[in-house]
ZADOKE-436832 format. One record per residue (C-alpha): x, y, z. Coordinates in steps of 0.5 Angstrom, whole numbers, plus 500, padded with zeros to 3 digits. Each point is the difference from the previous one (the first is absolute). Example, Ala and Ser with C-alpha at 12.3 -4.5 7.8 and 13.67 -1.06 7.14 Angstrom:
<recs>
<rec u="525" v="491" w="516"/>
<rec u="502" v="507" w="498"/>
</recs>
This chain:
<recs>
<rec u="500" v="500" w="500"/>
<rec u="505" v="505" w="501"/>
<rec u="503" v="498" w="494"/>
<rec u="495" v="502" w="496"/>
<rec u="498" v="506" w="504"/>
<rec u="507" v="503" w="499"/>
<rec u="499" v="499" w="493"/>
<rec u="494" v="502" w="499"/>
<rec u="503" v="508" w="502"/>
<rec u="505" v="500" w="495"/>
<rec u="496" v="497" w="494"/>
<rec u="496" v="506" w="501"/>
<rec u="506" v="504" w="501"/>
<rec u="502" v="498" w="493"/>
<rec u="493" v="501" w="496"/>
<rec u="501" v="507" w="501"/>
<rec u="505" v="500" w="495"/>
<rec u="496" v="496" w="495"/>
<rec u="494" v="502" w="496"/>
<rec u="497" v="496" w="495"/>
<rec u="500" v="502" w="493"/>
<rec u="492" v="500" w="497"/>
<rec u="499" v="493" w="497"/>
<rec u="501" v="504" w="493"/>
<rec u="506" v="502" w="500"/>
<rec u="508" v="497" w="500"/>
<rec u="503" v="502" w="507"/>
<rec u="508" v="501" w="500"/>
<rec u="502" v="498" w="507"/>
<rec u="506" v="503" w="503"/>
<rec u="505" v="497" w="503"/>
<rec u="505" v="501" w="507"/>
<rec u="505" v="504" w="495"/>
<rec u="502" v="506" w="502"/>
<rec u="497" v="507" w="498"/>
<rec u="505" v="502" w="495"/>
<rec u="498" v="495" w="495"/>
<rec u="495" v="505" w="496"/>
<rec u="499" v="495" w="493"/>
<rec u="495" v="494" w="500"/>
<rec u="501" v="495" w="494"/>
<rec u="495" v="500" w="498"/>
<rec u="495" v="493" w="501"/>
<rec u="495" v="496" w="496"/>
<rec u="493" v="499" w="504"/>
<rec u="494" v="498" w="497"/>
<rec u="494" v="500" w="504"/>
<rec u="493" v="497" w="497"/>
<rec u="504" v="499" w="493"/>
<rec u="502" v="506" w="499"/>
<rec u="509" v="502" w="500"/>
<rec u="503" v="505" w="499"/>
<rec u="507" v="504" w="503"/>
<rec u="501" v="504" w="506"/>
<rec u="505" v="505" w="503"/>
<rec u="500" v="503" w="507"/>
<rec u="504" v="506" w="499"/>
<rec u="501" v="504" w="507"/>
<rec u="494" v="497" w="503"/>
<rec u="497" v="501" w="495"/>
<rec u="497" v="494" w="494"/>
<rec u="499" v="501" w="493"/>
<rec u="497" v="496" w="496"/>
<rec u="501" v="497" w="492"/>
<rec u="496" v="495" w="496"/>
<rec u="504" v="495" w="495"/>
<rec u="498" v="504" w="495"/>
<rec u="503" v="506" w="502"/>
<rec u="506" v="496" w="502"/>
<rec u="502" v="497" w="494"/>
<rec u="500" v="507" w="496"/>
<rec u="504" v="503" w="505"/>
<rec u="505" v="494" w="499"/>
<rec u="499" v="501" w="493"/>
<rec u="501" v="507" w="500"/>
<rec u="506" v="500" w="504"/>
<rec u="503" v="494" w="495"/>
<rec u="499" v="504" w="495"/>
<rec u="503" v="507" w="501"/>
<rec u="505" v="496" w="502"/>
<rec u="502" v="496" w="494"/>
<rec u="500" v="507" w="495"/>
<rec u="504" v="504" w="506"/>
<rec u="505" v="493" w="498"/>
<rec u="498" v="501" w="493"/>
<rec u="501" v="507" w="499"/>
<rec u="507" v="500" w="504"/>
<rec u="502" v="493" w="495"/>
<rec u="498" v="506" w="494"/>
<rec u="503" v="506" w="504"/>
<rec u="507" v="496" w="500"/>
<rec u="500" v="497" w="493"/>
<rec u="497" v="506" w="496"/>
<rec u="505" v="502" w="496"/>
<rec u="501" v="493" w="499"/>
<rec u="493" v="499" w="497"/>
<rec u="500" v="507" w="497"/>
<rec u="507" v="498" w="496"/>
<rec u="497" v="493" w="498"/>
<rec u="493" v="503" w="497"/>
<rec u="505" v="506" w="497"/>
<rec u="504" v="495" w="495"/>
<rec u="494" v="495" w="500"/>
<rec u="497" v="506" w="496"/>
<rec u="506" v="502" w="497"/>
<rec u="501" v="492" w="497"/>
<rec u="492" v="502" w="497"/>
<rec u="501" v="505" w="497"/>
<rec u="507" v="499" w="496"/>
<rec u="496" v="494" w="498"/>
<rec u="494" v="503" w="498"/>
<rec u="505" v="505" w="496"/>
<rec u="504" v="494" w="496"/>
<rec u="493" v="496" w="499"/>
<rec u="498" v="507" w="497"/>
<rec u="506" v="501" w="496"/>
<rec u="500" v="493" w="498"/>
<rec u="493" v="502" w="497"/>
<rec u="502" v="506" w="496"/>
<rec u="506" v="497" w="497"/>
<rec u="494" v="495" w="498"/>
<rec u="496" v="504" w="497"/>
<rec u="506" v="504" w="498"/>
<rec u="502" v="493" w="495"/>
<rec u="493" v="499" w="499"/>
<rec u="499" v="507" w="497"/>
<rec u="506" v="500" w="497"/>
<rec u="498" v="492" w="496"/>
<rec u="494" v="503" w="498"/>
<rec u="502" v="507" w="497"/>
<rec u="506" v="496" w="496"/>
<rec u="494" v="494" w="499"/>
<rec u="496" v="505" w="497"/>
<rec u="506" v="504" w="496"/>
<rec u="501" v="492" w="496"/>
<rec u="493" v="499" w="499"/>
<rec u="500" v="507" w="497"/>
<rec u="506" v="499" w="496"/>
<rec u="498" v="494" w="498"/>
<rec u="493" v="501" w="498"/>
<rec u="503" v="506" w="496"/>
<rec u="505" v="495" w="496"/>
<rec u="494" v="496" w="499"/>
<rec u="496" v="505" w="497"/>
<rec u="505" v="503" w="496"/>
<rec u="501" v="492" w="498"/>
<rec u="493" v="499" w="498"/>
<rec u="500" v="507" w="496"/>
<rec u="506" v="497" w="495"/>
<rec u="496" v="494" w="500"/>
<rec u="493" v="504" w="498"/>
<rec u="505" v="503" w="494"/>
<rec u="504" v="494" w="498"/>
<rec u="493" v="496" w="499"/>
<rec u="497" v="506" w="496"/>
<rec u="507" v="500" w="496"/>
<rec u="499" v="493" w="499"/>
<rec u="493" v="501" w="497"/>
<rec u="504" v="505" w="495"/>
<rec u="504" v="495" w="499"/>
<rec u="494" v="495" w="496"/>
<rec u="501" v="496" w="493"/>
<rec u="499" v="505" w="494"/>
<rec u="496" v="496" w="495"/>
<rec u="500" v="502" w="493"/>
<rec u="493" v="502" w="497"/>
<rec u="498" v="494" w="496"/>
<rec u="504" v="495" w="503"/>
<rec u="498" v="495" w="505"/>
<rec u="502" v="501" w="508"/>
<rec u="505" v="495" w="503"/>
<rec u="495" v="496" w="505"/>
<rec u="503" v="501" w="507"/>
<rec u="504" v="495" w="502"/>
<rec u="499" v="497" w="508"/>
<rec u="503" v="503" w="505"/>
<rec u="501" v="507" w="496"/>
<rec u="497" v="505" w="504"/>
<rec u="493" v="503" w="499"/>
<rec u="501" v="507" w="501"/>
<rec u="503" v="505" w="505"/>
<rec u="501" v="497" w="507"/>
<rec u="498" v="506" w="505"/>
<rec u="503" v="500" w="507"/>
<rec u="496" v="499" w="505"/>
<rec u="498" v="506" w="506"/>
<rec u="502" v="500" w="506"/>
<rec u="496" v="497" w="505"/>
<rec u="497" v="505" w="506"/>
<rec u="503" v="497" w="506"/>
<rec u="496" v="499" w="506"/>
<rec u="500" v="504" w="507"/>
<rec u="502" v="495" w="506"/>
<rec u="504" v="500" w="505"/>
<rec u="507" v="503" w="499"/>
<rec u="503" v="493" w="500"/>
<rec u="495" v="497" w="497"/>
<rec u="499" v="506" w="495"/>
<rec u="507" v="498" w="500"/>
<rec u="501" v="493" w="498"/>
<rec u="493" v="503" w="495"/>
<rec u="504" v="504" w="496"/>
<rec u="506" v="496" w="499"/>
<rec u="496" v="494" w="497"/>
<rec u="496" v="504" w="496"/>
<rec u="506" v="505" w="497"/>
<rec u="503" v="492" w="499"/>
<rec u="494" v="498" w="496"/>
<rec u="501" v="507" w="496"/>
<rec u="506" v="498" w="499"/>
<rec u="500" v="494" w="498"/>
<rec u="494" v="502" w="495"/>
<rec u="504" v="505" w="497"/>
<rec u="505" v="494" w="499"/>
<rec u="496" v="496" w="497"/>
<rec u="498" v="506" w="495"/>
<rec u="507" v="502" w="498"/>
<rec u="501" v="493" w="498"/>
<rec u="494" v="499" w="496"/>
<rec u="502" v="506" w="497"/>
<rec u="507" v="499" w="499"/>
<rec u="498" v="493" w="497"/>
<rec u="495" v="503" w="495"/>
<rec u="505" v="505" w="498"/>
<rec u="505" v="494" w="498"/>
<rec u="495" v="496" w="497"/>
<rec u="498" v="507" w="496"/>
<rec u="508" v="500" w="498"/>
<rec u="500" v="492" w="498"/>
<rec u="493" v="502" w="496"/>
<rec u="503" v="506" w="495"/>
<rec u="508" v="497" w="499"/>
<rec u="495" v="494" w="498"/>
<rec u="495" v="503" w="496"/>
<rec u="507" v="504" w="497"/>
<rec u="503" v="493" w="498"/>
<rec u="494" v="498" w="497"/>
<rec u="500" v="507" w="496"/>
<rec u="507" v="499" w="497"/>
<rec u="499" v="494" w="499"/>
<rec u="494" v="501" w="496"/>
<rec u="504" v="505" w="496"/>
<rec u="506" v="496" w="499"/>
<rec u="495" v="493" w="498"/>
<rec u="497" v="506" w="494"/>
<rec u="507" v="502" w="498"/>
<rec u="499" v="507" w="501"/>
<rec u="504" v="505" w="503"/>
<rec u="495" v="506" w="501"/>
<rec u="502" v="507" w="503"/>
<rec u="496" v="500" w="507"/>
<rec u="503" v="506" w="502"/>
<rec u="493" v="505" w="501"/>
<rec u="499" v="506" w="496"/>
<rec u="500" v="507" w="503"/>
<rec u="505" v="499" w="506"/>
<rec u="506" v="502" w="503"/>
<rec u="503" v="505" w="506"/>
<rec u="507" v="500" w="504"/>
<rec u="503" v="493" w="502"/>
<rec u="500" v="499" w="508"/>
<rec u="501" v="494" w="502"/>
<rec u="497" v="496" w="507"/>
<rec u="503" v="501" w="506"/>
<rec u="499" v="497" w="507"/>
<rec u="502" v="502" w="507"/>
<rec u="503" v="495" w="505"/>
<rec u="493" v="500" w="503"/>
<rec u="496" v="499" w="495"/>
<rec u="497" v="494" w="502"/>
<rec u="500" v="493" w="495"/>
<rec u="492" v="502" w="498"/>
<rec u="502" v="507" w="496"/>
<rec u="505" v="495" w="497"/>
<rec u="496" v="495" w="498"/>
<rec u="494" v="506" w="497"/>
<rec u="506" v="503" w="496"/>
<rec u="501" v="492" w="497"/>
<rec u="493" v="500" w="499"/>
<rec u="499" v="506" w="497"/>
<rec u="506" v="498" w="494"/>
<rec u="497" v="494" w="499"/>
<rec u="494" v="504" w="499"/>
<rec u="502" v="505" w="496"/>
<rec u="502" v="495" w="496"/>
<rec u="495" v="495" w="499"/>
<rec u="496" v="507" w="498"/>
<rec u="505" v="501" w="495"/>
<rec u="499" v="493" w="497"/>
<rec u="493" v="500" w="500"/>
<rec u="499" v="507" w="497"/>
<rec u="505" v="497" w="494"/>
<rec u="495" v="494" w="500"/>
<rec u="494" v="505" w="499"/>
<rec u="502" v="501" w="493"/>
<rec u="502" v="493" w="499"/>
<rec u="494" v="495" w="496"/>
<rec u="500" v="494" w="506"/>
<rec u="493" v="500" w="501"/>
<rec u="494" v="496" w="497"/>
<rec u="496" v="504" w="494"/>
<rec u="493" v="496" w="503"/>
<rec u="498" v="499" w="507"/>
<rec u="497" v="493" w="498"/>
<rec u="503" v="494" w="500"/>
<rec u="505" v="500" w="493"/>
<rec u="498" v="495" w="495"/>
<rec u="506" v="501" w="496"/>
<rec u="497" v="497" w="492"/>
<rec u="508" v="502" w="496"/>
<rec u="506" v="501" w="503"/>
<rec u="506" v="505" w="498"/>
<rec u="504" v="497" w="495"/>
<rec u="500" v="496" w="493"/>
<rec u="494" v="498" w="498"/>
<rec u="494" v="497" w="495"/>
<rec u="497" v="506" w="497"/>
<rec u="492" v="499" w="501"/>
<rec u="500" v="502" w="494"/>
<rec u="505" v="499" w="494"/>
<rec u="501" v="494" w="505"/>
<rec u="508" v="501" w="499"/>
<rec u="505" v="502" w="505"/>
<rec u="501" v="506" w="503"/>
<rec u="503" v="505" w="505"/>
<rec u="493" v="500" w="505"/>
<rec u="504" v="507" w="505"/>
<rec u="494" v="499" w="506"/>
<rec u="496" v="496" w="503"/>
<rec u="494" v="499" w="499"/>
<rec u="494" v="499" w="506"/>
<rec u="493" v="498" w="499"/>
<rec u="494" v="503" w="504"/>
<rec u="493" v="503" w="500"/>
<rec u="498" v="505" w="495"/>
<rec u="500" v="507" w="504"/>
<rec u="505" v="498" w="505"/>
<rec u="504" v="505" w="502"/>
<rec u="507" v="502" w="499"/>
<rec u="506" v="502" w="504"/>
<rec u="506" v="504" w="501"/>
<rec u="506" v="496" w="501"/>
<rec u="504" v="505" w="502"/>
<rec u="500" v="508" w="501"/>
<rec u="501" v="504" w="495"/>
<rec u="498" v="505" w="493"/>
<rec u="495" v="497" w="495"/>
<rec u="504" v="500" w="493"/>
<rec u="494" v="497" w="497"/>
<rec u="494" v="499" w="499"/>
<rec u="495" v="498" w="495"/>
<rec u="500" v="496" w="494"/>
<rec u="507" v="497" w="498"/>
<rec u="500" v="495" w="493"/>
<rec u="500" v="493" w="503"/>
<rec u="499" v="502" w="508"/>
<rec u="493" v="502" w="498"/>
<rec u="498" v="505" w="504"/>
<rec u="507" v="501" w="505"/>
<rec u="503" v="504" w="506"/>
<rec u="508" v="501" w="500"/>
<rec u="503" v="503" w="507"/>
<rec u="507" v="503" w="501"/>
<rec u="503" v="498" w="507"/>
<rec u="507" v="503" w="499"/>
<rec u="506" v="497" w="500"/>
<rec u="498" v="497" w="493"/>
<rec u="495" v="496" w="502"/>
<rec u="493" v="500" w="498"/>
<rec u="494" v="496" w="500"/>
<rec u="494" v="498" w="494"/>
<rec u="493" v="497" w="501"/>
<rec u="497" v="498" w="494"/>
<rec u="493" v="498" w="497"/>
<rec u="496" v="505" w="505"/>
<rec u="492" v="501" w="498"/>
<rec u="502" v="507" w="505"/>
<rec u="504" v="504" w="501"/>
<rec u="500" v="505" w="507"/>
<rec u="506" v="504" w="499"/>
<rec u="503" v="505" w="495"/>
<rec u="508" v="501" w="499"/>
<rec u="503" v="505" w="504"/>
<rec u="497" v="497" w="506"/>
<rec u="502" v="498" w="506"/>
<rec u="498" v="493" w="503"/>
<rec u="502" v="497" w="506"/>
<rec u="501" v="493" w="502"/>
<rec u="494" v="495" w="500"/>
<rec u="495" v="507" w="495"/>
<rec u="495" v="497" w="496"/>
<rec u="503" v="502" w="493"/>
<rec u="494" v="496" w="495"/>
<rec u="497" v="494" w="500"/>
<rec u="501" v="492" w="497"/>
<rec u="497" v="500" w="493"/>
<rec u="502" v="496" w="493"/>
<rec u="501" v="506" w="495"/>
<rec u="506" v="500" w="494"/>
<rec u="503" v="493" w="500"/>
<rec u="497" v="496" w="504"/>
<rec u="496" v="494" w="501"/>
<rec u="497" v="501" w="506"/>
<rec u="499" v="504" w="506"/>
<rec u="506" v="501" w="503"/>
<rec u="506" v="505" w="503"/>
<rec u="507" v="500" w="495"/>
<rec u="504" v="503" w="506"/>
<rec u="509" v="501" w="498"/>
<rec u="505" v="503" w="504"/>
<rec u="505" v="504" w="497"/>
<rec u="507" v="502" w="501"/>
<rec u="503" v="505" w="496"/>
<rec u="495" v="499" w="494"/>
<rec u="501" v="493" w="500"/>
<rec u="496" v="495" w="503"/>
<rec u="501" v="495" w="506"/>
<rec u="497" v="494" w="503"/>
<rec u="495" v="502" w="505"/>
<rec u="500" v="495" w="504"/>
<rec u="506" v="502" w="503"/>
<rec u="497" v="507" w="503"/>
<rec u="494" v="496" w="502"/>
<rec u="504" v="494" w="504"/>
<rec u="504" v="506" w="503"/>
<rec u="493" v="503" w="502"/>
<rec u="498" v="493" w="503"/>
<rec u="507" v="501" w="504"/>
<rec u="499" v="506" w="503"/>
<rec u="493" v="500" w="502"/>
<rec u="499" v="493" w="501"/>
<rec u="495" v="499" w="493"/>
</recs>
């Protein structure tokens, strides 16, 4: 009893000191130290479910919730990081603002030679066009001029055409002779593209000009030699023609003349001005020859087929039926059936003649003359001026005759020749 009596006074003594907290509340107990420790930590009570942080400060409490807690801490954690931060680049600035500065600089240097780069490209580019542009002009002008000395050869070549004599008969073509003038073609409008497809464009289509006009110059150039082979030829023919007959004919043309200048070429001139000349000679010269063969009697009296009823030479007279010198011959047809000049030349005589009946005598010069005998008309008068091939009258039976028929003689210097020799050389020139 009078232990707990004696307690009893002292826990009493102690409670009051010791008050209790509301229930709602967390309580910071305070321990035996001593008064001079003024900070508490802070404790975590929870009460009813609730937590929260308490600090007692000078006998008083303050009280912070989880929430407030942590974006403090928060707060101070991240003030402290950038004051590191900024002392971390406070110290290494310069180090930074140098690496910054030469990594730009290294930027801008390759910057500018990335620019100089592109204008040397264009540059080159610009260049390589001007200079494509310049050789396109060039060449396209050497094409045009090309294509204008082609335009004149052809038209040259077209002078150049075969005379043929009036009367006679045209030679026909052989194969492969050309036709007529061969014109150039004309430049093909290029099209727009891109610069390297307009490029590529332009050389293909300046190649295919190129080669047109190639293939034209070639044409040209064969139907000039084929011109050349054609006259040298027909010359050949006509001399020997001349020479088969036994006539030595003056063929120098009437009424010409002028100072002798004689042809000469320049280094350059091309092989095609050389082959013209050529041409041009072997030209002149079949001119000459057929001019002289105007006036030779080659042709046929009759454009019908030739019914030759007596021939040139000794013969049976139809009449006295002895020999005798027959100095024609003698070709069969249709009363009224025209006749013609076998050659050029001036009518010496026309009308009734003994024998011959009714006949038309032509002077060819040169000593050859030409009689078509037997005629029921006569279409000329003396004096005229035939041609070859002129109607000079028509087949008929008057003087001595037994029937319709034509007396036809060739002359030379008032005697008379077999016929048959001109008409055979005629057949070998116009191919009879």
């Amino acid at each position: 009893m009078s232990q707990r009596a004696a307690t009893r006074p002292q826990h009493a003594a102690q409670s009051q000191y010791l008050t209790p907290l509301p229930p709602h509340h967390h309580a910071a107990v305070a321990t035996s130290k001593p008064d001079g420790a003024r900070r508490r930590k802070p404790h975590r009570v929870s009460n009813n479910g609730r937590s929260g942080f308490t600090i007692v400060h000078a006998g008083r409490q303050v009280r912070f919730g989880p929430v407030v807690f942590w974006i403090v801490v928060g707060t101070v954690v991240i003030l402290a990081g950038w004051s590191m931060a900024s002392a971390t680049y406070l110290a290494f600035r310069d180090d930074v603002l140098r690496t910054l500065i030469a990594r730009q600089t290294d930027q801008q240097f390759a910057y500018e030679d990335r620019i100089a780069e592109l204008r040397a490209q264009i540059d080159r580019t610009t260049s390589r066009q001007l200079l494509d542009q310049e050789q396109f002009e060039r060449k396209l002008d050497e094409l045009t001029r090309r294509q204008a000395a082609l335009e004149q050869r052809a038209g040259t070549l077209g002078g150049l055409a075969d005379p043929t004599p009036t009367g006679s008969l045209r030679q026909p073509r052989s194969l492969g002779e050309p036709s007529g003038p061969t014109v150039a073609p004309a430049p093909t409008v290029l099209p727009a593209r891109s610069d390297r497809g307009r490029q590529s464009s332009i050389g293909v289509t300046l190649g295919r000009l190129e080669a047109s006009l190639d293939r034209v110059d070639r044409r040209q150039t064969l139907a000039l030699a084929q011109l050349n082979d054609r006259y040298e030829n027909k010359v050949r023919l006509m001399r020997g023609v001349l020479s088969q007959l036994g006539l030595k004919l003056d063929s120098t043309p009437s009424a010409i003349g002028g100072p002798f200048v004689p042809v000469r070429f320049s280094n350059d001139a091309d092989g095609f001005r050389r082959a013209l000349t050529r041409v041009s000679l072997a030209r002149a010269d079949a001119d000459r020859l057929s001019n002289t063969l105007i006036n030779v009697p080659v042709r046929k009296p009759v454009l019908s087929d030739i019914d030759e009823s007596s021939p040139f030479g000794i013969r049976v007279d139809p009449f006295v039926h002895e020999a005798a010198m027959h100095t024609g011959i003698d070709f069969r047809g249709d009363l009224g059936e025209p006749i013609h000049a076998t050659a050029a030349g001036t009518v010496s005589v026309a009308g009734w003649s003994g024998g011959y009946g009714k006949m038309v005598e032509i002077d060819h010069g040169n000593g050859l003359a030409t009689r078509y005998g037997h005629l029921s008309e006569i279409d000329v008068s003396v004096g005229d001026k035939v041609r070859i091939g002129q109607v000079v009258g028509k087949l008929g039976s008057t003087g001595r005759s037994t029937g319709p028929h034509l007396h036809y003689e060739t002359r030379v210097d008032g005697e008379a020749v077999n016929p048959q020799k001109f008409l055979d050389a005629g057949d070998k020139l116009f191919g009879g």
